[in-house]
C-alpha positions in Angstrom: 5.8 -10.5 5.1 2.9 -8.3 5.8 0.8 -9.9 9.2 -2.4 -9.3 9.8 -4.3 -9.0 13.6 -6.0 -10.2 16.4 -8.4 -10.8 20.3 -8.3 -10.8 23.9 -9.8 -14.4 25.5 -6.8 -15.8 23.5 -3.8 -14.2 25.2 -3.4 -16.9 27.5 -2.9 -19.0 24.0 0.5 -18.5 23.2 3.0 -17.2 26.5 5.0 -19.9 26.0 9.1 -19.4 25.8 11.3 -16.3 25.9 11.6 -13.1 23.2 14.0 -14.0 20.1 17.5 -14.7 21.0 20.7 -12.6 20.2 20.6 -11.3 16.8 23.5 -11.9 14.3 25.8 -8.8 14.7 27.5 -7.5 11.4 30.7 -5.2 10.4 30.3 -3.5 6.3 33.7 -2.5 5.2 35.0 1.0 5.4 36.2 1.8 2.0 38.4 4.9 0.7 37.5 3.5 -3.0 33.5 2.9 -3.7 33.0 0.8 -5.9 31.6 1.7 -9.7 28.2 1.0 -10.0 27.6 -1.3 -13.5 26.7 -4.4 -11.7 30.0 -6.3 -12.0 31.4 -7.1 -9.1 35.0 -7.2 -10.1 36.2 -4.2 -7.7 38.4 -5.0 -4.5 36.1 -3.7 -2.5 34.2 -6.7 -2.9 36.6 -9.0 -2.4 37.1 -7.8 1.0 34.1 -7.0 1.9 31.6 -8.6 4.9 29.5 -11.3 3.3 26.6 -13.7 4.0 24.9 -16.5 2.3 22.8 -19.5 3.8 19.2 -18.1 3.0 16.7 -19.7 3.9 13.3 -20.0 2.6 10.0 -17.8 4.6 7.0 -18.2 1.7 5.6 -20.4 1.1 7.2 -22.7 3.6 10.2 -21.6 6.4 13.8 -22.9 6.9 14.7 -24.7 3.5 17.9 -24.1 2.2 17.1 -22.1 -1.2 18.5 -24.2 -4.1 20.3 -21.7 -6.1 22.8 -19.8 -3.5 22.7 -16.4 -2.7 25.8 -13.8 -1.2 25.1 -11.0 -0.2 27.8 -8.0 0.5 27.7 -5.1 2.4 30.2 -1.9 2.2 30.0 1.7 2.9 32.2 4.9 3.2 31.3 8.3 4.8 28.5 9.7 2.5 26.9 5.9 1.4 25.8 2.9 2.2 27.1 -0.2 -0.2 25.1 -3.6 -1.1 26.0 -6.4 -3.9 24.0 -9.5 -4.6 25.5 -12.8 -6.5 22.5 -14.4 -7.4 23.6 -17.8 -8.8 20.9 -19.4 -11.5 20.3 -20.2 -14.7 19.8 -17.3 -17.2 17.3 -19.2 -19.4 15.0 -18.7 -16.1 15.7 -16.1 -14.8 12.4 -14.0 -14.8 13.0 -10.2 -15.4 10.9 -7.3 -17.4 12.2 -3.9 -17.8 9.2 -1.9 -16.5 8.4 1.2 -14.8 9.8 2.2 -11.1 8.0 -0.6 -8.5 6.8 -2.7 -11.1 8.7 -5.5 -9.3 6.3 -8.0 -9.1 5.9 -10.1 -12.1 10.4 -10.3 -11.8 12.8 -12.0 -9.6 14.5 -9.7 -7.3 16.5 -9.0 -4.1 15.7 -6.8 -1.8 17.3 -4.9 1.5 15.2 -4.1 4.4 16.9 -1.9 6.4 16.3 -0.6 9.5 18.1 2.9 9.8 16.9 3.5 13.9 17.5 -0.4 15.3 14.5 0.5 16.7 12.5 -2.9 15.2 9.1 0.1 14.6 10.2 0.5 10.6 12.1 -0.3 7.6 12.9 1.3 4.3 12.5 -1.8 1.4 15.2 -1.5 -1.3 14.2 -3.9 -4.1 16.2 -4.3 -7.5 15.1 -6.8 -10.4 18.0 -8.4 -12.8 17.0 -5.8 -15.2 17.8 -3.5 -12.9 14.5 -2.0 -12.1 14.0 -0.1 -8.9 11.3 -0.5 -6.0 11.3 0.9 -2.7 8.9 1.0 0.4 8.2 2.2 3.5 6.8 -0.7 6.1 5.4 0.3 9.6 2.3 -1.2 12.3 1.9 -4.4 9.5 1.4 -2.0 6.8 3.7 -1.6 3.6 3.6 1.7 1.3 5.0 1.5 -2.1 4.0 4.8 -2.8 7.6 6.3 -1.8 10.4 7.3 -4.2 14.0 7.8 -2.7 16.7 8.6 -4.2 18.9 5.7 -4.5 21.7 4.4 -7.4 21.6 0.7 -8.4 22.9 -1.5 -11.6 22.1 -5.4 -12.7 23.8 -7.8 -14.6 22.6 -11.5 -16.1 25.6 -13.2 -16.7 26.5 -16.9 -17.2 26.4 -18.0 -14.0 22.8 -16.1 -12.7 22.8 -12.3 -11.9 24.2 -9.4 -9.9 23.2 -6.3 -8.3 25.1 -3.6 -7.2 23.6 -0.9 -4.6 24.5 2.4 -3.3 21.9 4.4 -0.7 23.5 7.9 0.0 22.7 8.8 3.6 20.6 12.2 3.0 18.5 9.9 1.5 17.3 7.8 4.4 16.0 8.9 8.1 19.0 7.9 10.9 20.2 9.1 14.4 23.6 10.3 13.9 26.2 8.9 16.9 29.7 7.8 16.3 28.7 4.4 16.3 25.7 4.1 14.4 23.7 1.0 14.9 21.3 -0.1 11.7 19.4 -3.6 11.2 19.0 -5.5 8.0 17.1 -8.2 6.4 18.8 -9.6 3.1 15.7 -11.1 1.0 15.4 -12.8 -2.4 12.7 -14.3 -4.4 12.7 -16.3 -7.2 9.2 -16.4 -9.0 9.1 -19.0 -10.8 8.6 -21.1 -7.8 7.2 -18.1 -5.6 9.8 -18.8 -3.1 11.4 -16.0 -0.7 14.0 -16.9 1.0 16.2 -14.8 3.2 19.1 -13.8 5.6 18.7 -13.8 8.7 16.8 -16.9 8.4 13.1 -16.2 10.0 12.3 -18.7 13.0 9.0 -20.7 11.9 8.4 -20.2 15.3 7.7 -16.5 14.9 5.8 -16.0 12.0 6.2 -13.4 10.0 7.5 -11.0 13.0 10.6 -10.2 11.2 11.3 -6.3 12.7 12.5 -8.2 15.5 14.3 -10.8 13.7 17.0 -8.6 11.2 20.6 -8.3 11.7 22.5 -5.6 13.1 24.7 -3.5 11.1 27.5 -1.5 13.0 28.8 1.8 11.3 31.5 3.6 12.3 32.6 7.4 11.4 29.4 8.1 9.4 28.9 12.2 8.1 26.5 13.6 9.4 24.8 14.9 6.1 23.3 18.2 5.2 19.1 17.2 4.0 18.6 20.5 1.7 16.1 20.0 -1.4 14.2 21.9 -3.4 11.8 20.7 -5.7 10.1 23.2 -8.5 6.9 22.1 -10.5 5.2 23.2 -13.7 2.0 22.0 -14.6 -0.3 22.8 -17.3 -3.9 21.5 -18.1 -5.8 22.2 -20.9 -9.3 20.8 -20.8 -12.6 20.7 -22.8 -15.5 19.8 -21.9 -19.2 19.5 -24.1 -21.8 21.7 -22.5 -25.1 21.3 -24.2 -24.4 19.6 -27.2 -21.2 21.8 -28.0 -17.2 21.6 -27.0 -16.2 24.4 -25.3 -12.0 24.9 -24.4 -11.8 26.2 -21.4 -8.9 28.6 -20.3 -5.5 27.2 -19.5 -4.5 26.2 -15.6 -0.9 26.8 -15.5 0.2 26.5 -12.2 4.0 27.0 -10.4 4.6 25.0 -6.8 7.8 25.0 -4.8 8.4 22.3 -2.2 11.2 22.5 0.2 13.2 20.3 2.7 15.4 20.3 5.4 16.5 18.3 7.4 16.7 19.7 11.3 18.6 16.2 11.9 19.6 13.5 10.0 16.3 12.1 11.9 13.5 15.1 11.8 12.9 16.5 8.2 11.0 19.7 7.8 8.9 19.8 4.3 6.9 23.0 3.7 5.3 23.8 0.1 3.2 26.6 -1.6 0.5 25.7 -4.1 1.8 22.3 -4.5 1.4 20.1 -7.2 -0.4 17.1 -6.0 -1.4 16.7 -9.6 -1.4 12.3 -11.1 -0.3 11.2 -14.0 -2.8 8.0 -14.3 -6.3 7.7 -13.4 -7.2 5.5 -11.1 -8.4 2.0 -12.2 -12.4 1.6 -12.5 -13.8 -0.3 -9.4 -17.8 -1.1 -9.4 -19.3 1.9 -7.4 -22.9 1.0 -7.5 -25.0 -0.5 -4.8 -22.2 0.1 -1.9 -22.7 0.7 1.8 -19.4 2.6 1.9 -17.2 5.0 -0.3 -14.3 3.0 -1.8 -10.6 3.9 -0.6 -8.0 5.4 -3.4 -4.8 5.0 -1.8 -2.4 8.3 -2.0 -0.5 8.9 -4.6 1.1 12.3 -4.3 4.3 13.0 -3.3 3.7 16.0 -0.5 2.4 13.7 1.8 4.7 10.5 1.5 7.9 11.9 3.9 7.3 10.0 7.0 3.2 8.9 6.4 4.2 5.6 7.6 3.9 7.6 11.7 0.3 7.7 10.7 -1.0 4.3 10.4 -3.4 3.3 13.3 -2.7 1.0 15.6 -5.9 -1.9 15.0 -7.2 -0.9 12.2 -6.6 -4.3 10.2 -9.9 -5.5 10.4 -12.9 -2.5 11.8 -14.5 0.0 10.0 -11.8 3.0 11.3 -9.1 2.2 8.0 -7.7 5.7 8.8 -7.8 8.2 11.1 -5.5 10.8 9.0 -6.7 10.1 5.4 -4.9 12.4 3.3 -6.7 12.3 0.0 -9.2 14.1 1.9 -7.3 17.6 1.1 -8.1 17.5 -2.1 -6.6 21.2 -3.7 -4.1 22.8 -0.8 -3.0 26.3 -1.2 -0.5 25.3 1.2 1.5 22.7 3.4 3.1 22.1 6.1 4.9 18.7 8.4 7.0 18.0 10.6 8.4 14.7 11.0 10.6 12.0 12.3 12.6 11.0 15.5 13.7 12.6 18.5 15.5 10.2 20.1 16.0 6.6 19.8 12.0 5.9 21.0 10.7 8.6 20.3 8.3 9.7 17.1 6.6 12.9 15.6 4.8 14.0 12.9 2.8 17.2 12.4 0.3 18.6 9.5 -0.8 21.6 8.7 -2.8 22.5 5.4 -5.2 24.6 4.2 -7.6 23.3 1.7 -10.2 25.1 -1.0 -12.7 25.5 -0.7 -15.8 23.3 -2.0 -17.6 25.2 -4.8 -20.4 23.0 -4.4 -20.8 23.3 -1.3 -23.9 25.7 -0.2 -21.6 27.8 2.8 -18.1 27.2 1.3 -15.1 27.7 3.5 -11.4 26.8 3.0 -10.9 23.7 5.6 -8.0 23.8 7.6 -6.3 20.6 8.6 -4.1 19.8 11.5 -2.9 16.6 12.4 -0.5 15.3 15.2 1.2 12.2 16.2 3.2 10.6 18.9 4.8 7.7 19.4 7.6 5.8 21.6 8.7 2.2 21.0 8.5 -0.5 24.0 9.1 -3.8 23.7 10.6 -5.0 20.2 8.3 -3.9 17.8 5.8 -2.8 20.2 5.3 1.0 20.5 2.5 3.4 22.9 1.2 5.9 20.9 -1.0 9.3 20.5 -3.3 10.6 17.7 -5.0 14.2 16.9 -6.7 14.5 13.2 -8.6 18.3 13.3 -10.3 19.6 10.5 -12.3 23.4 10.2 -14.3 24.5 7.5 -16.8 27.2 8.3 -19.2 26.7 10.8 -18.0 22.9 11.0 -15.2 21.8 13.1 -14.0 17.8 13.8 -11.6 16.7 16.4 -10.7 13.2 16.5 -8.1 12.0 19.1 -6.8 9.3 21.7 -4.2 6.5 21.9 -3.5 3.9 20.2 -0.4 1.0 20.5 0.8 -2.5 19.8 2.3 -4.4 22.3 4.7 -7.8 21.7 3.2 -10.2 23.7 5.2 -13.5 23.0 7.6 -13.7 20.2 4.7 -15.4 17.6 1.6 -12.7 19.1 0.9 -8.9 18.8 -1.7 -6.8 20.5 -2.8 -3.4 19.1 -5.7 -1.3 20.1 -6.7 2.0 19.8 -9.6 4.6 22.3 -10.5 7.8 20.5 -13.0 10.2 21.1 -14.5 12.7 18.4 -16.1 16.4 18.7 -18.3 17.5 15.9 -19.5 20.9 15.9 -21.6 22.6 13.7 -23.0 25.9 14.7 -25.9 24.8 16.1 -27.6 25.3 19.4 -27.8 21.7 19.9 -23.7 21.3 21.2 -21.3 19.3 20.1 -22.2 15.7 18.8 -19.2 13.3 20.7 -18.8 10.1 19.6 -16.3 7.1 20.4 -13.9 4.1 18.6 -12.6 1.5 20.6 -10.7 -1.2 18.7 -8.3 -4.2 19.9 -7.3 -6.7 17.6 -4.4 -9.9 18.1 -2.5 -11.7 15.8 -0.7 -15.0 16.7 1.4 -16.3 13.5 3.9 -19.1 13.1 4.7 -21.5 10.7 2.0 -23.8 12.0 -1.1 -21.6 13.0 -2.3 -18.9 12.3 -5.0 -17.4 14.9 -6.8 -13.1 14.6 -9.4 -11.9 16.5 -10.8 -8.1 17.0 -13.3 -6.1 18.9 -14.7 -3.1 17.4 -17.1 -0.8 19.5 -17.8 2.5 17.2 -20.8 4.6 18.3 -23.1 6.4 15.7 -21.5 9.7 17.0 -18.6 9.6 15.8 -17.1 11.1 12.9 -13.4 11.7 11.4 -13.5 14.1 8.5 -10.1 14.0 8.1 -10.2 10.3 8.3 -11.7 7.1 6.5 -14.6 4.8 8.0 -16.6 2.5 6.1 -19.3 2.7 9.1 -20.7 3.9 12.6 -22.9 2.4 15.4 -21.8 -0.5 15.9 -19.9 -3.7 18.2 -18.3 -6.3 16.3 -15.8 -9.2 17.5 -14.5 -11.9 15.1 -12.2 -14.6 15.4 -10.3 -16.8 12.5 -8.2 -19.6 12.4 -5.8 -21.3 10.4 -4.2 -24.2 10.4 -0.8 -24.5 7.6 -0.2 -28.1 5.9 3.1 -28.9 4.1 2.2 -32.0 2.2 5.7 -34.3 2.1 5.6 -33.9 -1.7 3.1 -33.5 -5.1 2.0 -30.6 -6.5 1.0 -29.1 -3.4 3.2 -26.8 -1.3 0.9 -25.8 1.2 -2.5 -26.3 2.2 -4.2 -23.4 4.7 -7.9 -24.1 5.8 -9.6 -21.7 7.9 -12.4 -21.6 9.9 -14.0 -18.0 10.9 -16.6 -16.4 12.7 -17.8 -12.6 13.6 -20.8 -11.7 15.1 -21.9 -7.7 14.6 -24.6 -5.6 16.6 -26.1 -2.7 14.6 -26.0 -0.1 17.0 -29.9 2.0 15.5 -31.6 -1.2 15.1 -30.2 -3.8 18.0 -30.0 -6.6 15.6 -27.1 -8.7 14.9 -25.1 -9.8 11.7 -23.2 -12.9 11.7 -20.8 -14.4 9.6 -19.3 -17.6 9.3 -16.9 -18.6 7.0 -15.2 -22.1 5.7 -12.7 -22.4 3.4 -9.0 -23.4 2.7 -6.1 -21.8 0.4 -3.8 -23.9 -1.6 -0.3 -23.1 -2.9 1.2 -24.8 -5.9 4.3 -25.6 -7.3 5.7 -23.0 -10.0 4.0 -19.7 -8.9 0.1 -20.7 -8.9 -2.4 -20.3 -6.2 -6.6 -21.0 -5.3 -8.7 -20.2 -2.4 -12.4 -21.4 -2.2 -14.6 -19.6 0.4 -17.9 -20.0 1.4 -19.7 -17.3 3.8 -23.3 -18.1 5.8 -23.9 -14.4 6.3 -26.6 -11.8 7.6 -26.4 -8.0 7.6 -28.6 -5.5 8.9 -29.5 -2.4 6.8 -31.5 0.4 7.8 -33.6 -1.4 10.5 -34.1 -4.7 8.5 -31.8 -8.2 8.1 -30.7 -9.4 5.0 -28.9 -13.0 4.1 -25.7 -12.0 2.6 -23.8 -15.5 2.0 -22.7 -16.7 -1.2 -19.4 -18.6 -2.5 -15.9 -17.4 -3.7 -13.3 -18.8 -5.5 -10.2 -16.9 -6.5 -6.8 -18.0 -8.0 -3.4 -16.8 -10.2 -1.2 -18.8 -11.9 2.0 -17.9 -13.8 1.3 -19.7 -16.8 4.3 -19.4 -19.1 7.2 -16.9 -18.7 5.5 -14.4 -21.0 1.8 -14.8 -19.5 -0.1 -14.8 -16.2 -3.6 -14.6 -14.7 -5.7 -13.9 -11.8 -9.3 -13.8 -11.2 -12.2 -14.4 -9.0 -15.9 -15.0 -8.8 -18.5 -14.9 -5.9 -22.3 -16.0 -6.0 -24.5 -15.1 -3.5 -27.3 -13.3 -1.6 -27.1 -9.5 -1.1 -28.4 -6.3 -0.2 -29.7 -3.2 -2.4 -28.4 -0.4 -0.5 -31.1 2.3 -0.8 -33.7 4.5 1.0 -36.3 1.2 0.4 -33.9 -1.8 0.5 -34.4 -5.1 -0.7 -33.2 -8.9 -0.5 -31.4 -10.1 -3.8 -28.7 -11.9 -4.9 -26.0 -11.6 -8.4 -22.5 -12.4 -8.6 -19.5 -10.4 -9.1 -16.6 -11.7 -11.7 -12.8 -10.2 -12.1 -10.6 -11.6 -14.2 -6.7 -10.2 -15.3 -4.1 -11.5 -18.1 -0.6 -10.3 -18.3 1.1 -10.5 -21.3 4.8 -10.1 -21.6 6.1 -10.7 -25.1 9.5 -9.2 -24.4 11.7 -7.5 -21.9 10.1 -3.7 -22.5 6.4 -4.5 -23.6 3.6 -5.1 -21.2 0.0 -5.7 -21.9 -2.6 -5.8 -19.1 -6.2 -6.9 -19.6 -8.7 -6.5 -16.8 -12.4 -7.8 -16.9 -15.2 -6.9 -14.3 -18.5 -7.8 -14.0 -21.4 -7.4 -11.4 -25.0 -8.0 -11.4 -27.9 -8.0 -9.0 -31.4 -9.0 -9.1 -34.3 -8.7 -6.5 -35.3 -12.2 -4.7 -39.1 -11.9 -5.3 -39.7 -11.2 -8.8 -36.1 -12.2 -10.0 -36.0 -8.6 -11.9 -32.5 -7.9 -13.0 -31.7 -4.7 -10.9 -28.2 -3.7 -12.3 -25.6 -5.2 -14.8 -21.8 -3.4 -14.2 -19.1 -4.3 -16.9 -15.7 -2.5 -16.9 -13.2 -2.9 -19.5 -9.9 -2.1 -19.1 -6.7 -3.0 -21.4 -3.0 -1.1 -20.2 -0.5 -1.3 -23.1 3.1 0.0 -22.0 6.1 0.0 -24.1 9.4 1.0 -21.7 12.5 2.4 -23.9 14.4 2.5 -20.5 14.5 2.5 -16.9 13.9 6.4 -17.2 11.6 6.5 -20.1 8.1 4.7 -21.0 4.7 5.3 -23.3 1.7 3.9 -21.7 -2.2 3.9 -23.2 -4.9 3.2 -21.5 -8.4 2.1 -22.3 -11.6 1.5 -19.9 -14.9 1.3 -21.1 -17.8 1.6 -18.4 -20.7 -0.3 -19.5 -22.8 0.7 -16.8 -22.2 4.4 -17.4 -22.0 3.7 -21.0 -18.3 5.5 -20.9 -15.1 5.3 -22.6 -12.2 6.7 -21.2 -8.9 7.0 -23.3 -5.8 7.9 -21.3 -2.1 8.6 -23.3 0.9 9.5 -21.1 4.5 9.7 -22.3 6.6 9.8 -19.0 10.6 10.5 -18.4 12.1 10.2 -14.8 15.4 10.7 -14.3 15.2 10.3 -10.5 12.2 10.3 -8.4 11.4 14.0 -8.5 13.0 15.3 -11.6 10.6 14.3 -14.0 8.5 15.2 -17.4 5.0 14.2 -18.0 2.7 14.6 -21.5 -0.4 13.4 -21.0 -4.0 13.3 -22.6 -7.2 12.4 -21.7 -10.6 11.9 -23.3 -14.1 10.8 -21.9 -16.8 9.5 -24.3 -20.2 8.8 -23.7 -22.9 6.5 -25.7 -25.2 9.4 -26.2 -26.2 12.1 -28.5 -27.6 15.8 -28.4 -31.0 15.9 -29.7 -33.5 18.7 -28.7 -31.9 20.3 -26.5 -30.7 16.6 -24.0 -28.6 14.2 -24.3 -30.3 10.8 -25.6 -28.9 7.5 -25.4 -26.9 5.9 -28.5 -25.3 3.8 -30.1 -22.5 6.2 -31.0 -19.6 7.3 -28.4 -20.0 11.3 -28.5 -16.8 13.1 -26.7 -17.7 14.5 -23.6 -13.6 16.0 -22.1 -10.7 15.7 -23.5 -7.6 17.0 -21.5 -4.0 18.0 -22.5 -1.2 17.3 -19.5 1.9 18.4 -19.3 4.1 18.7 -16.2 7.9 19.4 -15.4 10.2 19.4 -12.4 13.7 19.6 -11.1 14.7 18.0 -7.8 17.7 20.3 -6.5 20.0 18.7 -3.8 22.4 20.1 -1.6 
C-alpha cells in the first residue's frame, strides 16, 4: 500500500486514458440502538445494516477473488461510527497473538481506512487482529505513521466458522468537516498471513497501482453531532538514576516532574494542543543500529505523543529518495519547557499546521541558549490526491538563527503516475560579519505503478549552503538523478507468486570536488507461496568522499519466511567494497549481516532475537579495521490487551556494553496509562588506578528507576 517516487523525461510515459471512474457510493445505517460491542454479531442492527463483500486481492497479485469470503458492515448513530467484519476461515489457521497495541503484523487482521475529509490527501487506518488487538495509523504524501494512538472501542471473536470484529470510532476522536450531509471515504481491507495476501473492498484497479486515496468508497452520513474535542491529559514522571563516576556509584537526586497537555478542538476539523513541561519521556530504548564508520547520523523515528496530532501535514513533498528526509524533524527538540500547534482543515482544500516550542538549552554547548522553534505549513488539495503546498521550519538559539522555506506539491498526472517536488531556500546566520550563508534544495521525483510496471525516477540539486536545523539531511552539495525499473511476473502456477526484477541506475555529482558517483544496480525480488520472500541485489558503485573516489559495490541478499505458525525469520547479508569515513579516508571492503527469529509459543508470549554484525578492513594491507556485534533478545509476556511485562537485553560488542531494560506497562486507553521501568548499563571494564581498564568482567556503569502515570480526561 505504501508507493514510492519518481522523474521528468518519463512523463510522456504513461498519459494514456482518463482519471478513475465513478466511485462506489455507500449509505451506513442510522441506528437508535448501537450495537454491544463483544464481537458477536447477533444484534439487529446488523441484520439491517449496509453490507459489502466481493474482496479482491491487491498484494501480492491484484483482482483475485479471496478464497475465504469476507462482509463487511457499516452502522453509525449521532456520536459514533459502526464497523463489523465476518471473516469466514478455518480456526485451526487462523493466525492471531495477543500482543501489545500495533503489534499487528505477525496476525491476520482487517482493517478500515477511512477518509474523514473525502478529500483523497489522508486516511486514518483502523486495524483489529482476531484477538482483538488494536493498531491505528495515520497515512499522508506515500508515508504511513504508526506512531498514533486514538481512542477507539473494538472486540473479536474466533468462532466455528472463522472470526468477527466489531468496531466503534466515536467522532471526537477523528478530524471531520461538520455539514448536514457529511461525505467520508473508505477502504475495507483484510489480510490473511499465512499466504501474505491482502485483499480488499473496493477492489483496486491493477491498472492504478497502489494509488488507492483515489480509489475508496464514499460513505454518506446524515444528521451527525457536531462534537465538543475537550481533553486534558496530566503526567507524572519520576527517574531515579545512578551513574559510576570514577570507580564509584553515585545516586543522583530524584527528577520528578508534573506536565499538563490540553486540547480543543476550535472545529471538529482544527484542534488546538498546548502543553507546559510536557512529558516526552519513552518507555523503551531504541533498538541498537551500527553507528560506526557512517557518512550520516541515523534517523530515530518519533515516538512521543506531543507531536503526533496532525504530523502527518508535515511530510515533504519528494523526499522518498534525496538526502532532505525531513524538513520539520521533531526529535530535534529534545527537552521543551513548552509547546504549542495548531492544526488541521479549514475548508474542504485547505490545510494548516503551526509549532511553537521552546527548547533547553544545550549544557554542552560552549554559548548555551534555549532554541526556539517555529514551524508552518500550508497546503490545498488539487487534483485527486494531488495537493500545492508551503513550508517554513525556523529555529533560534543564541547568536544562531535557521530559516528553511519554499513549496513543495504532488500532482496526479495519470491515474497509474504521481509527480512531487519541492524548492526551498535556507538562511543561516550566525553573528558574524560575514552575512548570512543561503543555501538551496530542489527535488522532483515520479512514480508510475501498476500491476505490470513499476517505473521512479528523481532529481536532487542540494547546494553545500544549505542547512535545516530543525530538519534531517543525510548530505549537502550535491546533484543527483536516478531512475529504476521494474517489471512484475505472475508465473501461471509453482511456488512462485511473483517475480519483480529491476534494473537501476543513478548518477551523483559531489558538489566540493566535481566528481561523480554512480550506481548501478541488478537484481529481482521473488514472492512465495505461504508468507516467504528473497531479493538478491547486486550494486557496481562509486562514491566520492572528501575530494577522493571510492568503489562502493558489493552484493545483497535478503529474505523472511514464516516458517511454522509459532516461528518466523528475516535476515540479510551484503559483501562489498566500502569507504572509511574519516579525516584520512581509505578504500576497504567487509560485510554487514542481520539476522531476526520470532518465536511465538502461545497466544501471550513473544520472543524476539536480533543478530548484527559488521566488519571492515583496509584494501592494501587487508588489516581488520572494525568488528561491530549487537545482541539483542526481547522477551514479552502480555496478561491482556491492557497489561504486558517486557525485558530486554542488548549486548554491544563493539562498545563492549550490556544494556538491561525491565518495563512493566498498563494502558487502559491510549493516554491513561502506568509505566515501571528500569534500566541498567554495563561495561567490560574495571577501575584500577584511578581509569577504567578493559576486562573481562561487566562492571555497572547506570542503572535507572522509571515510573510514570497519567489520566486522559475527556469531555
Amino acid at each position: 500500500m505504501r508507493p514510492r517516487l519518481l522523474l521528468a523525461p518519463l512523463l510522456a510515459l504513461p498519459l494514456l486514458g482518463g482519471m478513475a471512474p465513478l466511485k462506489p457510493r455507500l449509505k451506513p445505517l442510522k441506528t437508535s440502538n448501537p450495537p454491544v460491542l463483544d464481537g458477536r454479531l447477533d444484534e439487529p442492527v446488523w441484520a439491517q445494516a449496509a453490507s459489502v463483500t466481493d474482496f479482491e486481492t491487491f498484494i501480492p497479485e491484484y483482482g483475485k477473488r479471496q478464497a475465504e469470503k469476507t462482509t463487511a458492515y457499516m452502522a453509525y448513530d449521532d456520536q459514533n461510527l459502526y464497523f463489523a467484519f465476518r471473516c469466514l476461515d478455518r480456526p485451526d489457521l487462523i493466525k492471531g497473538a495477543l500482543s501489545r497495541r500495533d503489534d499487528i503484523g505477525s496476525s491476520d487482521f482487517v482493517c478500515i481506512n477511512l477518509d474523514t475529509f473525502n478529500d483523497q490527501q489522508s486516511l486514518y487506518a483502523f486495524y483489529v487482529t482476531p484477538l482483538g488487538v488494536q493498531g491505528d495509523s495515520r497515512f499522508a504524501s506515500n508515508k504511513e505513521d504508526f506512531s498514533v494512538d486514538l481512542v477507539w472501542d473494538s472486540a473479536a471473536r474466533i468462532d466455528a466458522e472463522g472470526w468477527t470484529v466489531e468496531m466503534r470510532i466515536p467522532l471526537k476522536s477523528i478530524r471531520y468537516l461538520h455539514k448536514p450531509v457529511v461525505d467520508m471515504a473508505v477502504f475495507f481491507e483484510r489480510t490473511i498471513h499465512r499466504r501474505q495476501e491482502h485483499g480488499s473492498f473496493p477492489a483496486l484497479d491493477p491498472k492504478r497501482g497502489y494509488a488507492f486515496l483515489p480509489q475508496m468508497a464514499v460513505l454518506e452520513y446524515e444528521g451527525l453531532a457536531r462534537p465538543t474535542i475537550l481533553e486534558l491529559l496530566p503526567a507524572f514522571t519520576l527517574s531515579r538514576q545512578a551513574s559510576r563516576e570514577e570507580g564509584v556509584m553515585v545516586r543522583h537526586s530524584d527528577d520528578r516532574q508534573w506536565s499538563l497537555t490540553g486540547k480543543y478542538g476550535l472545529t471538529p476539523s482544527l484542534i488546538l494542543d498546548a502543553t507546559v513541561n510536557p512529558d516526552f519521556s519513552q518507555v523503551e530504548a531504541d533498538a541498537g543500529q551500527v553507528d560506526a564508520n557512517l557518512r550520516s547520523s541515523l534517523f530515530f523515528a518519533e515516538k512521543r505523543p506531543f507531536f503526533l496530532e496532525g504530523s502527518e501535514a508535515f511530510n515533504l513533498a519528494a523526499s522518498q529518495t534525496g538526502s532532505v528526509l525531513a524538513l520539520f524533524h521533531s526529535r530535534t527538540i529534545v527537552d521543551p519547557k513548552w509547546g504549542a500547534k495548531l492544526s488541521g482543515k479549514l475548508g474542504h482544500d485547505d490545510t494548516i499546521a503551526l509549532l511553537a516550542a521552546t527548547d533547553t538549552a544545550d549544557p554542552r554547548s560552549p554559548d548555551p541558549a534555549n532554541p526556539h522553534f517555529g514551524i508552518f505549513r500550508y497546503r490545498r488539495s488539487t487534483e485527486e490526491d494531488g495537493y500545492l503546498g508551503a513550508f517554513y521550519a525556523g529555529r533560534e538559539a543564541g547568536p544562531r538563527s535557521n530559516r528553511v522555506f519554499g513549496p513543495d506539491g504532488q500532482l496526479r498526472l495519470t491515474p497509474a503516475s504521481l509527480l512531487g517536488f519541492h524548492a526551498l531556500g535556507s538562511i543561516t546566520e550566525n553573528g558574524s560579519t560575514t552575512g548570512p550563508q543561503r543555501g538551496r534544495a530542489l527535488g522532483l521525483e515520479y512514480l508510475y505503478d501498476t500491476s505490470r510496471l513499476a517505473v521512479t525516477a528523481a532529481v536532487h540539486d542540494v547546494t553545500s549552503g544549505f542547512i535545516a536545523d530543525a530538519g534531517f539531511l543525510t548530505r549537502t552539495g550535491l546533484t543527483a538523478t536516478s531512475l529504476k525499473v521494474t517489471p512484475k511476473v505472475y508465473p501461471p502456477s509453482g511456488w512462485v507468486r511473483r517475480l519483480d526484477p529491476f534494473v537501476g541506475y543513478t548518477t551523483l555529482r559531489d558538489h566540493p570536488s566535481n566528481l561523480f558517483e554512480t550506481d548501478a544496480t541488478l537484481g529481482f525480488t521473488a514472492i512465495f507461496q505461504r508468507n516467504a520472500a528473497a531479493t538478491l541485489q547486486w550494486d557496481d558503485a562509486r562514491e566520492v568522499f572528501l575530494g577522493q573516489r571510492f568503489r562502493t559495490d558489493g552484493l545483497r541478499l535478503s529474505g523472511r519466511s514464516q516458517v511454522t505458525r509459532t516461528l518466523a525469520f528475516t535476515g540479510s547479508h551484503w559483501r562489498g567494497k566500502g569507504i572509511r569515513y574519516t579525516a584520512d579516508p581509505f578504500q576497504g571492503h567487509g560485510s554487514q549481516t542481520s539476522l531476526s527469529a520470532v518465536v511465538q509459543p502461545g497466544e501471550s508470549l513473544n520472543l524476539t532475537l536480533n543478530w548484527i554484525h559488521a566488519d571492515f578492513y583496509r584494501d592494501a594491507t587487508d588489516e581488520k579495521v572494525y568488528s561491530y556485534p549487537i545482541s539483542r533478545a526481547k522477551l514479552t509476556y502480555q496478561f491482556s490487551h491492557a497489561f504486558f511485562l517486557r525485558a530486554i537485553a542488548e549486548y554491544n560488542g563493539y562498545r563492549r556494553q550490556l544494556l538491561t531494560d525491565f518495563l512493566a506497562s498498563y494502558t487502559y486507553i491510549p493516554g491513561t496509562v502506568l509505566y515501571l521501568g528500569y534500566g541498567a548499563l554495563a561495561k567490560r571494564q574495571e577501575w584500577e588506578n584511578g581509569m577504567y581498564r578493559p576486562s573481562d568482567h561487566f562492571l555497572d556503569m547506570q542503572r535507572g528507576l522509571f515510573f510514570k502515570a497519567s489520566y486522559l480526561w475527556r469531555l
